[in-house]
C-alpha positions as CSV (number, residue, x, y, z in Angstrom):
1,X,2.2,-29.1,-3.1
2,X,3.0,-29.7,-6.7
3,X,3.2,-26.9,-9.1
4,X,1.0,-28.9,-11.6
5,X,-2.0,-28.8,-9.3
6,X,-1.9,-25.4,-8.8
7,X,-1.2,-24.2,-12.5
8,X,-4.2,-26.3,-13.2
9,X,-6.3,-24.4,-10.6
10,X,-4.9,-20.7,-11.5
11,X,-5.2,-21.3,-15.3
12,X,-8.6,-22.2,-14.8
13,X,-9.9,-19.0,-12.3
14,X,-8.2,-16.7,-14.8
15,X,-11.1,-17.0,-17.7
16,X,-14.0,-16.8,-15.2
17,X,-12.4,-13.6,-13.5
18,X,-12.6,-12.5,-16.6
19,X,-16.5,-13.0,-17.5
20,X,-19.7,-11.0,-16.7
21,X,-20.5,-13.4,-14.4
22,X,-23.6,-11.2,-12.9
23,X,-25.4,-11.6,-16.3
24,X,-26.9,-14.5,-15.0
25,X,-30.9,-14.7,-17.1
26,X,-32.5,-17.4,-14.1
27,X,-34.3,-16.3,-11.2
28,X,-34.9,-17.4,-7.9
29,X,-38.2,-18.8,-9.5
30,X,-37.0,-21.1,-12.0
31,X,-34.9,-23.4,-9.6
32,X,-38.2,-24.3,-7.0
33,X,-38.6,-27.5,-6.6
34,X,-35.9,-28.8,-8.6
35,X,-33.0,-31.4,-8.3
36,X,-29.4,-30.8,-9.0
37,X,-25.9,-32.6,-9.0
38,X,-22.7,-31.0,-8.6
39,X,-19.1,-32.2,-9.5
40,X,-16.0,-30.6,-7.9
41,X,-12.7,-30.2,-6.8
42,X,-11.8,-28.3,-3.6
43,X,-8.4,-26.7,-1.9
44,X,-8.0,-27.7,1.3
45,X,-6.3,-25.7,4.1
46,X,-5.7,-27.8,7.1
47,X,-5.3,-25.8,10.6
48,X,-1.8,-24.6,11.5
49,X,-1.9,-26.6,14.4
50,X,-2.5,-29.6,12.0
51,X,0.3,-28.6,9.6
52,X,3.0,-28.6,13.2
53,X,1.5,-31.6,14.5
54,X,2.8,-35.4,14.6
55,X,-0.8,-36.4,15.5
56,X,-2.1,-34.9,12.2
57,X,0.9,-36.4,10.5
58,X,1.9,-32.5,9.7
59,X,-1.0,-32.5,7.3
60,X,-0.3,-30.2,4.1
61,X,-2.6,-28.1,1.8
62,X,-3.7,-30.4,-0.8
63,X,-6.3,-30.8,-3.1
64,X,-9.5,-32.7,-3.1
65,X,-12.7,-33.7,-5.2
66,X,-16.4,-34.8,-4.5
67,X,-20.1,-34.8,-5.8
68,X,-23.2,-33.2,-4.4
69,X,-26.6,-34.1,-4.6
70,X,-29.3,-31.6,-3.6
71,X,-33.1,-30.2,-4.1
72,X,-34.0,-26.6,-4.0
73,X,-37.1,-26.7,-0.9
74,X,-38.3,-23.1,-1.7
75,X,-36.8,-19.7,-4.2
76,X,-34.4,-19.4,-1.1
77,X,-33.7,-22.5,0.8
78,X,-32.1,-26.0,-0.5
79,X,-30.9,-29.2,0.8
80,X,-28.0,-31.1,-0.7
81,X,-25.9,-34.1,0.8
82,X,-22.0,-34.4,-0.1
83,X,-19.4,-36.4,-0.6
84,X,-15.2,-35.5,-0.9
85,X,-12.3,-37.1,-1.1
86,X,-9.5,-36.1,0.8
87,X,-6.3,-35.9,-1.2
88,X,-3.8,-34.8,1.6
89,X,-0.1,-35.8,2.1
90,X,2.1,-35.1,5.1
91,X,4.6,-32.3,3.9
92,X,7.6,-33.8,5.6
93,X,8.0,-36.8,3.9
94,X,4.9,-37.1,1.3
95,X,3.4,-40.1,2.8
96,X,-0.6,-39.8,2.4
97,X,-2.9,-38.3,5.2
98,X,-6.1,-38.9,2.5
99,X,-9.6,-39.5,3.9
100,X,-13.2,-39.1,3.3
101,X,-15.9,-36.0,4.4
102,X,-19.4,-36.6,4.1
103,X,-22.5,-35.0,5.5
104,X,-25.2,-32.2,5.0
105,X,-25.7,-28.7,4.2
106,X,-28.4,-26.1,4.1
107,X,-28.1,-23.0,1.5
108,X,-29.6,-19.8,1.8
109,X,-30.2,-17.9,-1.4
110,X,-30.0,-13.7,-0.7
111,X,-32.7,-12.4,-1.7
112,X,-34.1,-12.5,-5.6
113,X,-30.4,-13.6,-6.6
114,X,-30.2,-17.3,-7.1
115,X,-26.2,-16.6,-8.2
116,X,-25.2,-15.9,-4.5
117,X,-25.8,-18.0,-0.8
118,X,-25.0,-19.0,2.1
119,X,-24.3,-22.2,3.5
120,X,-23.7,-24.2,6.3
121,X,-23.9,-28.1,7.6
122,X,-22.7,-30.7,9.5
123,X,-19.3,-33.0,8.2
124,X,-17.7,-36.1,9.0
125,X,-14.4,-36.4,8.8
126,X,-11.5,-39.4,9.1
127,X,-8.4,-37.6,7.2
128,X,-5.8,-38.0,9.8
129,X,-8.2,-38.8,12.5
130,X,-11.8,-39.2,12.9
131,X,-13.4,-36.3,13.3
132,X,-17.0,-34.0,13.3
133,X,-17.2,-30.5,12.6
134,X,-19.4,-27.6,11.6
135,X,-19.1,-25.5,8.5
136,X,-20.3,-22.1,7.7
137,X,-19.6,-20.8,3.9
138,X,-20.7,-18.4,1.1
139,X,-20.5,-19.4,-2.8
140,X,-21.3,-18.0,-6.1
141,X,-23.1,-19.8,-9.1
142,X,-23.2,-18.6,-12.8
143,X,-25.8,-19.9,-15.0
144,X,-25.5,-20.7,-18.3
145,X,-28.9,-21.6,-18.9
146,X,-31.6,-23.2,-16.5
147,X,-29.7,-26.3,-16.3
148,X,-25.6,-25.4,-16.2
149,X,-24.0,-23.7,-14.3
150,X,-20.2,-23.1,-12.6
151,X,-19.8,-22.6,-9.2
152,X,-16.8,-21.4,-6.3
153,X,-17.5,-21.8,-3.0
154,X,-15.3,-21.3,0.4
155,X,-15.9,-22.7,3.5
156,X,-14.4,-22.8,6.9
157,X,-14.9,-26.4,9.0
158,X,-14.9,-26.0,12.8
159,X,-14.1,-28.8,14.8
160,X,-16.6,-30.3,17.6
161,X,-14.9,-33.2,19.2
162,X,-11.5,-32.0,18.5
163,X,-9.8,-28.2,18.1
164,X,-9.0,-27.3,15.0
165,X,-10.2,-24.6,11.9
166,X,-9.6,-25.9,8.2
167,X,-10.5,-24.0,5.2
168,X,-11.6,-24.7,1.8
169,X,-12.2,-23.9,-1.6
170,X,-14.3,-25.7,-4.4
171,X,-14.8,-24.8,-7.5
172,X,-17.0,-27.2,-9.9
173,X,-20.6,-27.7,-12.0
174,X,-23.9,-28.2,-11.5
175,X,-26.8,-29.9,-13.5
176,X,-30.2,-28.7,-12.4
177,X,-32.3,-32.2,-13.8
178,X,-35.6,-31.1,-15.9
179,X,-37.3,-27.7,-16.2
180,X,-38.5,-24.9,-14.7
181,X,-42.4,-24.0,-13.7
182,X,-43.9,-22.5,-16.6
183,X,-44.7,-18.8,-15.8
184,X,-48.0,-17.1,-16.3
185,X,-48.2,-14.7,-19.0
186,X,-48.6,-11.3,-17.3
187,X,-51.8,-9.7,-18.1
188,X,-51.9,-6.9,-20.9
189,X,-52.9,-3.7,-19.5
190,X,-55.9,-2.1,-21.5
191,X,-55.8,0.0,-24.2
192,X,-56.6,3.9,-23.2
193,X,-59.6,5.3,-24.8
194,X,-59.1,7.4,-27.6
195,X,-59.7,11.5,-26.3
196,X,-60.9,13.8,-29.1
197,X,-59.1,17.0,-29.0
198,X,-56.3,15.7,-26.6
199,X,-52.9,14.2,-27.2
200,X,-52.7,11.1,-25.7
201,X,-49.9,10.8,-23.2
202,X,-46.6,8.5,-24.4
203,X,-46.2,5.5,-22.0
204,X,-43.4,5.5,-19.8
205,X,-41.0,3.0,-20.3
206,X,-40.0,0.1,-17.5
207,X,-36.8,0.0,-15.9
208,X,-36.9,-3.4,-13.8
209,X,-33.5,-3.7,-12.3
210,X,-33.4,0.3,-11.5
211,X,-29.9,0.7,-13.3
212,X,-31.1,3.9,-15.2
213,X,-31.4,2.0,-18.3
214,X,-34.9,1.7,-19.7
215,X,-35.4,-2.2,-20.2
216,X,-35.9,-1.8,-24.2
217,X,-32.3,-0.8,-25.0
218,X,-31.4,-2.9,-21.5
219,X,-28.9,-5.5,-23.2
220,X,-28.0,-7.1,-19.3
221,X,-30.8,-7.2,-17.6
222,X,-31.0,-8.0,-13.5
223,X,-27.5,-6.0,-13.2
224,X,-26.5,-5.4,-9.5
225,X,-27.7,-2.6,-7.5
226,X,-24.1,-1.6,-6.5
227,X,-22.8,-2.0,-10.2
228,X,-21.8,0.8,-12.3
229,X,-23.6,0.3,-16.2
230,X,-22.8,1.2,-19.1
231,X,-24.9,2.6,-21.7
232,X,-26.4,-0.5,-22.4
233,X,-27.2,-1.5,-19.3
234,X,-24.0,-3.9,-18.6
235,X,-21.5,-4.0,-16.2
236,X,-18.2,-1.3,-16.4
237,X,-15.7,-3.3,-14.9
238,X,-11.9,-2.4,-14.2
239,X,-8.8,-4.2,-15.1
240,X,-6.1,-4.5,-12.1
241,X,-2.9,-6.8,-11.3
242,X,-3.5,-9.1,-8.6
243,X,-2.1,-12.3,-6.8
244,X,-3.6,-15.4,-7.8
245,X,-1.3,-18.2,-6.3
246,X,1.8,-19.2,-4.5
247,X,3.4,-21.8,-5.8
248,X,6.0,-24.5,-4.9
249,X,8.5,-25.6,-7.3
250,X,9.8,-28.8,-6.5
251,X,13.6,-28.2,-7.3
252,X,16.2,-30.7,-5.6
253,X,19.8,-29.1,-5.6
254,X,23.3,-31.1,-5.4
255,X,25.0,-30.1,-2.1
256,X,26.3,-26.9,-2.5
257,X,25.4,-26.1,-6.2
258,X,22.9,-23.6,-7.9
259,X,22.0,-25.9,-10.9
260,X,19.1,-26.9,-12.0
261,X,19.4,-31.0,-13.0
262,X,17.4,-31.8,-16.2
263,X,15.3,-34.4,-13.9
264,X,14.2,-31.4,-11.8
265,X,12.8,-29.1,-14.3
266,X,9.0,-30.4,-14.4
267,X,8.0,-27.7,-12.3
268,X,9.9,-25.1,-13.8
269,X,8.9,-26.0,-17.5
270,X,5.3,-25.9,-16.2
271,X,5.6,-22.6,-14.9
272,X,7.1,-21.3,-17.7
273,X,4.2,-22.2,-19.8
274,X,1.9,-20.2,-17.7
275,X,3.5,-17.2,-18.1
276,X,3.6,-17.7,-21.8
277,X,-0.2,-18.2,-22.0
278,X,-1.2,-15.3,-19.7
279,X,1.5,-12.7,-21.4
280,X,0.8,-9.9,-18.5
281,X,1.6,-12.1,-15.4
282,X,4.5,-11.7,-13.2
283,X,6.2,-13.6,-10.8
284,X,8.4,-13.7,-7.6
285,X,10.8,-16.6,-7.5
286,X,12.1,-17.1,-3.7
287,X,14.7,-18.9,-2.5
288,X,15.3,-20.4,1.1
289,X,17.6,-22.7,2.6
290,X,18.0,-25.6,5.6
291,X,19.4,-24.0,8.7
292,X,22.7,-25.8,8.5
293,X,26.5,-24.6,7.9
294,X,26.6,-20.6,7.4
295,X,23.7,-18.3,7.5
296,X,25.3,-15.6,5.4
297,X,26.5,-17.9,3.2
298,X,23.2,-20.2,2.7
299,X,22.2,-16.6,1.8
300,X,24.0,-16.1,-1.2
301,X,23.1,-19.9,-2.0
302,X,19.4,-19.3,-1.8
303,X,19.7,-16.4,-3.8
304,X,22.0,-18.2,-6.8
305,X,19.3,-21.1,-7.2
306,X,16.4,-18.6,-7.2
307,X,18.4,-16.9,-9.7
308,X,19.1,-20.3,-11.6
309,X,15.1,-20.7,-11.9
310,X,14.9,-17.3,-13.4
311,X,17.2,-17.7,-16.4
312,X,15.2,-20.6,-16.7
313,X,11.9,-18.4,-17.8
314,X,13.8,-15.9,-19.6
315,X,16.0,-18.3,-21.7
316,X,14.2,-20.9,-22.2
317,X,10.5,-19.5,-22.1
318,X,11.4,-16.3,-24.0
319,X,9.6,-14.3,-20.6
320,X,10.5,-10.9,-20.4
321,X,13.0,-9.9,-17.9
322,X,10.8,-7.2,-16.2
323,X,8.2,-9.8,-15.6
324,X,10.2,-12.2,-13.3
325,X,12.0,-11.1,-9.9
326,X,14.5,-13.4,-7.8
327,X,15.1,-13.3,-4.2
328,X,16.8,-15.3,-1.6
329,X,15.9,-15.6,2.2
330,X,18.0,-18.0,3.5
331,X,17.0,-19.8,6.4
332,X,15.2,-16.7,8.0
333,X,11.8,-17.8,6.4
334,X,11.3,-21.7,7.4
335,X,8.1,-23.6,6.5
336,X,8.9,-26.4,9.4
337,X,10.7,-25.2,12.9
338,X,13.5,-27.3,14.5
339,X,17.1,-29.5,13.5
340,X,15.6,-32.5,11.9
341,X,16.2,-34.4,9.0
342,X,12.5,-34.0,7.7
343,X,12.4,-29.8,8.8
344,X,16.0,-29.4,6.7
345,X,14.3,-31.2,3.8
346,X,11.1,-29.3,4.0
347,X,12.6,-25.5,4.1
348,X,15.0,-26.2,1.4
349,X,12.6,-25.1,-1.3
350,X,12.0,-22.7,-4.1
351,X,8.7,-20.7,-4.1
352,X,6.8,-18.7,-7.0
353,X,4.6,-15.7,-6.1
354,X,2.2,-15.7,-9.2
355,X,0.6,-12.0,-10.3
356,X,-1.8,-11.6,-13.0
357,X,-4.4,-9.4,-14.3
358,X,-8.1,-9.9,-13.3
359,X,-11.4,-8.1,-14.0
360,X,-13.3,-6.8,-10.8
361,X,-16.9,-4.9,-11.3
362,X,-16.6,-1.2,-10.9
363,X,-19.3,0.1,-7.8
364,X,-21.6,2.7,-7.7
């Protein structure tokens, strides 16, 4: 996999880690009855057996896209049909495994929250081979208003007529078409009677998502049970390093040499960018070897090019030392088993181990 397709996808997740994305304002109500299209692209994680087999064409990770059209039955339930296109290439040589999925799904939304459900259908499949399977999945929406939103969704696709276990990811938009119902204006309650001689009793006030905030200083209303507030009613959340993507760097060394050719550094150069937007990420830069000549001394090799990449980022990129780590393994960490041409040209590689900082809610 190219790094440029996953810098794309990372640089993208970062800013919506990093929103209240449970200060959603639509209910379950307002999307009744209602169509809605969705756009997206989707990671695709092809069974290991798929990835070691000649009959899948050692199928690779790869990235996909597709459209959805669906209708919301009920405040819970909704239909949609979809259609994706199957991006995949065979990571021994590069040649295209690409094919189409198409079929139906049913979504569950939990409860009151229209942000979060469950899915699962029935797919189609002819990447590689022609295929059916099952797939059971949760996803997340955010609203914008009552007719944008962003959605991430993972799935996992269970083979019927064939063994196998993919995984995937989407992440895309969705347009809910026209409006919702018009809600009835709840009734006032009555003014107390005036009693002479008594003070009349101050009226408590509501507090309709239970966080402990009373809903007229409530700035985020329908917060999470489980969610820690503030005094305003909003989410505390918590700031914490985490891993958001491994990344190959496509990096073609001269036999026996550590230098990075100016015709290889596409991957590097985009890499380098990365960390320069998102100043607190770190990364891991590994280096591994083809199982041919010494092992001690394809060692020292692996470690010299993973090396090469790092001066790379700090020279070049201005990234601070303490930010990048190098590492060779040799050949005691290969992607393809066996003495091929193909398996020497796939383990001969250079990996980066991405780290950056994310927001996560803080729990009751």
């Amino acid at each position: 996999m190219k790094l440029n397709k996953t810098f794309l996808a990372v640089a993208a997740t970062l800013p919506l880690l990093s929103t209240n994305v449970f200060a959603d304002a639509v209910t379950a109500a307002d999307l009744k009855e209602r169509v809605f299209g969705s756009l997206f692209g989707e990671y695709y994680m092809p069974d290991t057996d798929k990835t070691e087999s000649a009959a899948w064409n050692y199928m690779e990770k790869d990235w996909g896209y597709g459209v959805e059209l669906g209708y919301y039955l009920t405040e819970n339930w909704a239909l949609r049909a979809e259609y994706a296109r199957m991006e995949m290439q065979s990571k021994l040589d590069g040649t295209n495994v690409d094919g189409n999925r198409y079929g139906i799904d049913a979504l569950y939304h939990l409860g009151n929250m229209p942000s979060v459900y469950l899915v699962g259908g029935l797919k189609r499949m002819d990447a590689g081979q022609s295929t059916t399977a099952f797939n059971l999945g949760l996803g997340y929406k955010h609203f914008f208003n009552q007719n944008f939103a962003l959605f991430a969704e993972a799935n996992r696709y269970q083979g019927i007529d064939e063994s196998y276990g993919d995984a995937g990811i989407k992440l895309g938009m969705t347009y809910l078409f026209g409006t919702a119902a018009a809600k009835a204006a709840p009734t006032p309650a009555p003014a107390p009677a005036p009693v002479r001689a008594q003070p009349v009793a101050p009226v408590a006030v509501a507090d309709t998502d239970s966080d402990g905030v009373p809903d007229n200083i409530d700035k985020c209303a329908g917060t999470p049970a489980v969610h820690k507030v503030d005094a305003s009613g909003c989410t505390v959340y918590v700031e914490k390093m985490a891993a958001v993507g491994d990344i190959d760097i496509e990096v073609r060394f001269p036999f026996d040499s550590a230098v990075v050719g100016a015709e290889q550094r596409a991957d590097v150069d985009n890499l380098g960018a990365f960390m320069q937007r998102f100043t607190e990420s770190t990364v891991m830069i590994e280096g591994h070897a083809s199982n041919t000549g010494n092992p001690a001394y394809n060692m020292r090799l692996s470690e010299r090019r993973a090396n090469a990449v790092a001066d790379i980022l700090k020279n070049n990129f201005d990234v601070d030392p303490s930010r990048i780590s190098a590492v060779g393994y040799g050949v005691t960490r290969p992607r393809v088993e066996g003495n091929t041409s193909e398996a020497h040209a796939a383990n001969q590689r250079i990996e980066a181990k991405v780290t950056a900082k994310i927001k996560e809610p803080v729990l009751r």
